[in-house]
N, C-alpha and C positions, 0 to 999 in steps of 0.2 A: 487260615492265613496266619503267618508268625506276625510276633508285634515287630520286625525291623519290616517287614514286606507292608504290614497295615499302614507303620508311621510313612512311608515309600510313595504309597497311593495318595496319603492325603498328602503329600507334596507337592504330587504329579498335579493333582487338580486344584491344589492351590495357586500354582505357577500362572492356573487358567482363569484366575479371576481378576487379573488386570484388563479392564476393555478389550487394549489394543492389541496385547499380547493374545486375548482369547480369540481378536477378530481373525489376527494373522496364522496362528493354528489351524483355524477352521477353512480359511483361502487355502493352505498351503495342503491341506488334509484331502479338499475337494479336488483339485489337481493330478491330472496323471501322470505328470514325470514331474524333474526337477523343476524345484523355482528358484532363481533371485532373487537379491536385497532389493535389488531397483522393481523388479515386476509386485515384488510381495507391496512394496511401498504405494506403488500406483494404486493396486487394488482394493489396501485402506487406508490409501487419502494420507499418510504421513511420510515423515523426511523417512532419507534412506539410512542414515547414521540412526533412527530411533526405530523404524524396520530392525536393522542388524542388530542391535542391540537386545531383542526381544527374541528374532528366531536365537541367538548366540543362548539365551535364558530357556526356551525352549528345550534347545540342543543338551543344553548341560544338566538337563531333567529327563533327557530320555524320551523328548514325547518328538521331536526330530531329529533326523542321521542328516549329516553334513557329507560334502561332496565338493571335489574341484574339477571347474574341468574351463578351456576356453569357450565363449560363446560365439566367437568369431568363424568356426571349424578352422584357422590356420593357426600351425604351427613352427617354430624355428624363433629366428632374432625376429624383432617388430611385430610378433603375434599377440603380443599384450601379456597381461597378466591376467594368468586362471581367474574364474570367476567362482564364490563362494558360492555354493546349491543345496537346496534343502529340499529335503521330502519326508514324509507323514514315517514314523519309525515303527516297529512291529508292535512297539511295548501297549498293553491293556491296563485301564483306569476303572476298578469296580470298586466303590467301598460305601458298605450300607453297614448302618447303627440299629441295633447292634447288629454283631457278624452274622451271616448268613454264606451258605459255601452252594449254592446252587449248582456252578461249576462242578464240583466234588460230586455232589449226586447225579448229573447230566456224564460225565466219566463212570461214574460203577455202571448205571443202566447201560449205554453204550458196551461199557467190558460185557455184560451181562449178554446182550442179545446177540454180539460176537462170538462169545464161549459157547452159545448154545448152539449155534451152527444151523440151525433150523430154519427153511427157507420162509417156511410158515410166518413167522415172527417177522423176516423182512417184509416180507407183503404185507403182514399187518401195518404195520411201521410205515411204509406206502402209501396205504389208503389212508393212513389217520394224516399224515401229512398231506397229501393232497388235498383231503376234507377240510384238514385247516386252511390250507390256500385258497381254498373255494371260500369259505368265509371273508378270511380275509378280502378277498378283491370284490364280494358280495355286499361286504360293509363301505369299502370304498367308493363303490358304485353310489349307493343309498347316500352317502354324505355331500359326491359330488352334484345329485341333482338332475338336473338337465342336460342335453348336450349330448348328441351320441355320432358326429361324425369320426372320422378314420383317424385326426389327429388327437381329437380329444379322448377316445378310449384310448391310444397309446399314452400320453399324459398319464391318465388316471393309472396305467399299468407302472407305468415309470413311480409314481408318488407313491402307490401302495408298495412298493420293492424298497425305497428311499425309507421309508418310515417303519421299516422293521430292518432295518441293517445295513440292506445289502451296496448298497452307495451307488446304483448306475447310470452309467455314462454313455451319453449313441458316441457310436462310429460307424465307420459306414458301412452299409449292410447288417448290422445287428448293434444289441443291447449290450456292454461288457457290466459285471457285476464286481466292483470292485474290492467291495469286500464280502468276507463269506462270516455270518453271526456267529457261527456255529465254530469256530479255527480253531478253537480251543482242543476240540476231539478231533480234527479231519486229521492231526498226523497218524494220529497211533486205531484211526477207524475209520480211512478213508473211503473203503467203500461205501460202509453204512450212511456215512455223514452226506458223501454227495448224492447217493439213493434218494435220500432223505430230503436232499436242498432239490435235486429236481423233479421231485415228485410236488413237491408244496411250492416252487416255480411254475409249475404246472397248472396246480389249483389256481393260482392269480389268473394265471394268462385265460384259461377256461374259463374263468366267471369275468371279466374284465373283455375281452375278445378282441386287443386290438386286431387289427387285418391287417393276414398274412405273416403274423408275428405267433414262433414254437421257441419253446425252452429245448434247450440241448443241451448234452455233457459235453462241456469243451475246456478241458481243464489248461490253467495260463499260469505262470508263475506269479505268485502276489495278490491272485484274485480268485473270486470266490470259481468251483469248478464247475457251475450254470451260464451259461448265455444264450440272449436270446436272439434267434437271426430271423431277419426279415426278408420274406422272397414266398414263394410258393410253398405252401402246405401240404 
């Protein structure tokens, strides 16, 4: 990382150490589309003037994209005026003391099993990621305890997804994953990368067993290319 991109980071997540400013990031992160001054406001308890004020501080660090548009859906004379909107922006926040480039080496391996063309390696790759997934939802299980009906193993699939990255949200008929951990490599190793995300989506869902609930490749703009749809097996 250069020093103007390191000094960059730690501004990004200095921005985030005001309360209120940290609360209203994290609302507006969770969210799937745009939000408002007045919605962001309600959700943490403050005026709207000190909202706007915060995502504006946000916005002007890069960590949300701004947006106008009417909320009313009409348009012409006496439609009002556009309303300001904010949503979670692409930019990423890593900085560990001293540097570490984890990134950097997650890219060469990636270029590596790419350049090697060998299908061998992606199955390997496969299985080591689904064996992690199997873990993972195995530890999940062991920490949540008790409780094994049909909403509660979906919960625990949801939290153990939630707590390694992937941000999901129900809609109706399935799981959307909103974000993908891994984004760093899916441009330039898309296949590898989502190989990889639904094969270890896979391991959750297998050790974790909500019902009726499979990981799929359903690739969406802006989200990770796993989802998991609920219906028949």
């Amino acid at each position: 990382m250069e020093p103007g991109e390191f000094e960059e980071q730690i501004a990004g997540l200095a921005a985030l150490e005001e309360p209120v400013r940290r609360h209203l990031y994290f609302y507006v992160a969770s969210r799937p589309g745009d939000v408002s001054r007045d919605e962001a406001a309600r959700a943490v308890e403050v005026s709207r003037t000190l909202a706007g004020f915060h995502l504006d501080r946000l916005a002007d660090e890069g960590l949300l994209e701004t947006s106008f548009r009417r909320l009313s859906g009409k348009a012409g004379p006496g439609a009002g005026r556009p309303s300001k909107l904010y949503r979670r922006s692409g930019r990423q926040l890593a900085v560990s003391l001293p540097q570490r480039s984890y990134e950097l080496a997650a890219r060469v391996l990636a270029a590596a099993v790419d350049a090697s063309g060998s299908r061998k390696i992606h199955t390997a790759l496969s299985k080591v990621a689904r064996e992690l997934g199997e873990r993972i939802g195995a530890d999940a299980k062991a920490r949540a305890g008790s409780g094994s009906g049909k909403r509660r193993r979906l919960e625990r699939t949801v939290a153990a997804l939630a707590a390694h990255g992937y941000e999901p949200a129900e809609a109706t008929g399935e799981i959307r994953l909103r974000n993908c951990p891994f984004h760093a490599l899916v441009t330039k190793h898309t296949e590898l990368v989502c190989g990889m995300n639904l094969a270890l989506v896979e391991g959750v869902v297998s050790a974790l067993d909500p019902p009726g609930v499979r990981a799929v490749l359903d690739p969406k703009p802006g989200m990770c290319c796993v989802a998991l749809k609920r219906g028949a097996r």
